[in-house]
N, C-alpha and C positions, 0 to 999 in steps of 0.2 A: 811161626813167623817165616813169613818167605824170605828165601836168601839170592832169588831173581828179580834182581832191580836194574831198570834201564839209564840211563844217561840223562832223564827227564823225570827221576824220581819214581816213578811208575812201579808199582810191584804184582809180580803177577804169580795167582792162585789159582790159575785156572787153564786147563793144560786139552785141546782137541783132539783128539786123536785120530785120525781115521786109517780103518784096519782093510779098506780095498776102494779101487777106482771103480770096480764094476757095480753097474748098475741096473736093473732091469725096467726100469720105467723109463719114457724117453717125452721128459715135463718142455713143454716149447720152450725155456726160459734157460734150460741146461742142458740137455743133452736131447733135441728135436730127432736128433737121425739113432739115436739109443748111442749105449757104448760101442766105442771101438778100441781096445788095445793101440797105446803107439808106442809101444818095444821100452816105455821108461822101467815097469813092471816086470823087465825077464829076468830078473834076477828072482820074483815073486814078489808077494807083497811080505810084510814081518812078518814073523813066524809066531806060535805062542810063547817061543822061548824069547824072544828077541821082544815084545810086547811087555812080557814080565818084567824083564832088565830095566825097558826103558820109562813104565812107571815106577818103578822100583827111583829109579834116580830124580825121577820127576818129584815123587812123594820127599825123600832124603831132601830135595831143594825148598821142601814148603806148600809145596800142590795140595791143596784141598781136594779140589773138584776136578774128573775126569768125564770130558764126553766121548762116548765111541762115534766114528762118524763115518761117511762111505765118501762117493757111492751108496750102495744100499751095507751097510755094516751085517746086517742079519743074512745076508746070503752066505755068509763063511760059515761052513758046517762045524767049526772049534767055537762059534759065536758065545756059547754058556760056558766054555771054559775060559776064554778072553775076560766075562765078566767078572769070572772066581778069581784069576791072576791078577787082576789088576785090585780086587777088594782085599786081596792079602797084606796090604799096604795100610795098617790101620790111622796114617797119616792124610788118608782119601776118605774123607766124609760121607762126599755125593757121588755118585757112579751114573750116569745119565747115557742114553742113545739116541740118539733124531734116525728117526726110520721113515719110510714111505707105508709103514704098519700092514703091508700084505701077510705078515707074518704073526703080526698080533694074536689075532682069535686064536691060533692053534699053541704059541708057546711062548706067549707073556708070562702066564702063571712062575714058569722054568726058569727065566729071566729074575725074576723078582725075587726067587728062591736061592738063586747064583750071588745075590747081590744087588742086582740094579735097583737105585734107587730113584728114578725119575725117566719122565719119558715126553719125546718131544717129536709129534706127528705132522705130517704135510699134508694139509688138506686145506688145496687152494680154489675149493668152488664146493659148495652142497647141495648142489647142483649135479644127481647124477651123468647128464649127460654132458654137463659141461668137464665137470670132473676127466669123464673119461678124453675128451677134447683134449686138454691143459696136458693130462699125465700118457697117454696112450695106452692106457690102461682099463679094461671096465672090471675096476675093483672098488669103487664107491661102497656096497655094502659092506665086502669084506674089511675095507677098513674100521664104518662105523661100527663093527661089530667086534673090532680089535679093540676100538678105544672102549666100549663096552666091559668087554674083559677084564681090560686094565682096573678098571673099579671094582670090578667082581670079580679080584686076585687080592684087591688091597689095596691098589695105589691110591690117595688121597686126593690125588690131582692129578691130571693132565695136562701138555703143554701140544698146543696147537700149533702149528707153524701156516702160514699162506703169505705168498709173493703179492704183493699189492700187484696190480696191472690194469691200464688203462683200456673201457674196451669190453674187459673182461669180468673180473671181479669186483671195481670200485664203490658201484654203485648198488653193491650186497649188503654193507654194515648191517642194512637192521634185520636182514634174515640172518644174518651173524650173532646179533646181540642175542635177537629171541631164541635160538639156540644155545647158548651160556647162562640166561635168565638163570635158569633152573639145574645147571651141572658146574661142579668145579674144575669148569677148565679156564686153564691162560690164553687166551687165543694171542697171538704173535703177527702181527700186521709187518711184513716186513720190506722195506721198500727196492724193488729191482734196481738189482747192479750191475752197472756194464762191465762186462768180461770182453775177452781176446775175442771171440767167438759171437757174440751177443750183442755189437753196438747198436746193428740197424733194430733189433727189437727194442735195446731200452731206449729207442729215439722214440721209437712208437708208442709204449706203454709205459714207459716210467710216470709213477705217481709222487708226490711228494707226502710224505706219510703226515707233516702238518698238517694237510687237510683232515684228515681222519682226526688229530688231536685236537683241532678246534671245535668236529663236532662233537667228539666226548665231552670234554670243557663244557660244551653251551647244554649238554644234558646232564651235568652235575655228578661224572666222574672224575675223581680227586686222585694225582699225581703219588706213588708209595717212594720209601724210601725207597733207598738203592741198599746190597749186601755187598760183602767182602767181595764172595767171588762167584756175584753173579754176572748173569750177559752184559750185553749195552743195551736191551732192553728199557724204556722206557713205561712202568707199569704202572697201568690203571685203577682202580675198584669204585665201585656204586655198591650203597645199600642196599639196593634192591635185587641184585643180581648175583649169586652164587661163582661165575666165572669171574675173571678178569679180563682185563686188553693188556696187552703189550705192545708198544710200536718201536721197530728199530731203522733207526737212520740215519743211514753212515753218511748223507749229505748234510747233516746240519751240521753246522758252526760247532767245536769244540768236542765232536762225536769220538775221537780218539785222545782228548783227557783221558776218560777215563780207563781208559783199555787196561784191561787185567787178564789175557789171555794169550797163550803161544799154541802152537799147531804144527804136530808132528805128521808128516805125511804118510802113506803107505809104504810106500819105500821107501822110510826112515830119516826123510831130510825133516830139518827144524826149521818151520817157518815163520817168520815172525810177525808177517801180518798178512792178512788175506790176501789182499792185491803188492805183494811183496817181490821177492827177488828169486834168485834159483832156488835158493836154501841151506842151510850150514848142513852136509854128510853127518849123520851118526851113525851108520849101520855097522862101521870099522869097527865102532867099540862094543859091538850088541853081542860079538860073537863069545865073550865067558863072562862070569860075574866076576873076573878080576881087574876086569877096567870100568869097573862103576865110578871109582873116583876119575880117571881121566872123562869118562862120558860125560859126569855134573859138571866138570874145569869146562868142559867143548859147549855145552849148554850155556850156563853162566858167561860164557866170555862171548857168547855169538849175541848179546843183548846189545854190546857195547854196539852191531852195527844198525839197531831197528832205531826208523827212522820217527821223526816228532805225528807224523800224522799221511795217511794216502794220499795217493796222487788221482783222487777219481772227482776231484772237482776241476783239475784241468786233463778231464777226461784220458787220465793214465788209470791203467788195467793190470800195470806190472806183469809178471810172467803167469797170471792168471785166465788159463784157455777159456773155462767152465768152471759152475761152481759144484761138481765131483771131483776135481780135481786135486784138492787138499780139505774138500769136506766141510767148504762151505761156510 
């Protein structure tokens, strides 16, 4: 039972991690000019000791479910021990990474071995050459060849991640569907959000992910439950088709009811909601395991100040540059 409940009732299970800002692909939507360092990381990013601490208290508070997140999170060469530390928590179920999957093909297998148990990939176009456009990247094979792996290591499923965009990808659904027909993947339709850094694109490209759920609806995909401590995810399924949809969108009406998630930065601020505030510091208490109980009091008591819902329907971004920034 989680012992993190907010001021609105809200109980949260489910806890983002991300283990670096850097990132090597430079997606138009988040980081166009690739990363740059701006001096908040000199201290470094967590450490593996200081990661262990801070699921360690996360799990103590009730956390089910932990995602690793970047940045790109698989660039950090501790990546397979980050995964073992954090699964020694046998109060953490799911262990999950959003990757950009350059790193798939070669060391998913090692990943899943360590513990991971879910995996959720960005691929916002199937479209080799558009692909490399979006991400600046030409690794279109090498990814589909990561999610490949993932199946032919074990994994059950796949989670797709793609930034809706006007322009760009909108008008792809059904080379998307035919795609999933026959593989169990979630594909994740998810709608551009304006960042610090990003207005003038989501003036340009924002789609409303309604659109997409009308036309599932009119072809006879049926709405699933929701889980304890899943995303805000709004999932899909048809009979016919092996994959699912997923669409998320923080613009409709009542989108942070259900919110069951907090988010740990790299350099170890608790964030409480994506487009949020500076951050409540935890890194004071990460330095022994004898202030686990003051870390859970500093955690716990920083809900008191998350607020009922974002301010990105009157186009506030909060302290949110990019979404590498706290990982999205």
């Amino acid at each position: 039972m989680s012992q993190l409940t907010d001021a609105f009732a809200r109980k949260f299970y489910y806890l983002r991690l991300s283990i670096t800002d850097v990132c090597n692909f430079r997606c138009t939507y988040c980081l166009p000019d690739g990363y740059r360092p701006d001096g908040a990381g000199q201290r470094g990013f967590l450490s593996l000791e200081e990661i262990r601490r801070v699921s360690r208290a996360f799990a103590e508070l009730g956390t089910e479910k932990v995602r690793l997140t970047g940045g790109e999170p698989t660039l950090r060469r501790d990546f397979v021990d980050i995964i073992a530390a954090v699964r020694e928590n046998p109060a953490i179920r799911a262990l999950a990474v959003t990757t950009n999957g350059y790193r798939m093909a070669r060391d998913v297998a090692r990943w899943r071995e360590a513990g991971l148990t879910s995996l959720n990939v960005s691929v916002d176009s199937l479209d080799a050459r558009q692909f490399h456009a979006i991400t600046g990247q030409d690794k279109f094979r090498l990814v589909m060849d990561g999610i490949d792996a993932a199946f032919a290591c074990g994994f059950s499923r796949v989670k797709v991640n793609t930034v809706l965009m006007r322009g760009v990808n909108d008008s792809s659904l059904n080379s998307f569907l035919a795609w999933i027909r026959r593989r169990p993947i979630q594909l994740r339709f998810i709608e551009l959000m304006e960042t610090g850094e990003g207005g003038e694109l989501f003036r340009q490209r924002h789609v409303a992910g309604t659109e997409i759920r009308q036309r599932l609806l009119q072809q006879g995909w049926l709405r699933q439950p929701r889980g304890l401590s899943d995303g805000p995810a709004q999932v899909f399924s048809h009979p016919d088709y092996q994959g699912e949809i997923g669409l998320i969108m923080p613009y409709e009406k009542d989108f942070c009811l259900s919110c069951n998630r907090l988010r740990v930065s790299a350099v170890g601020n608790l964030h409480l909601c994506l487009f949020g505030e500076q951050g409540v510091p935890l890194r004071d208490l990460l330095t022994d395991d004898r202030q686990l109980d003051a870390l859970k009091s500093r955690i716990a008591g920083g809900l008191a100040q998350k607020k009922q819902t974002h301010g990105l329907h009157e186009g506030n971004s909060g302290m949110t540059p990019n979404l590498a920034f706290i990982g999205g």
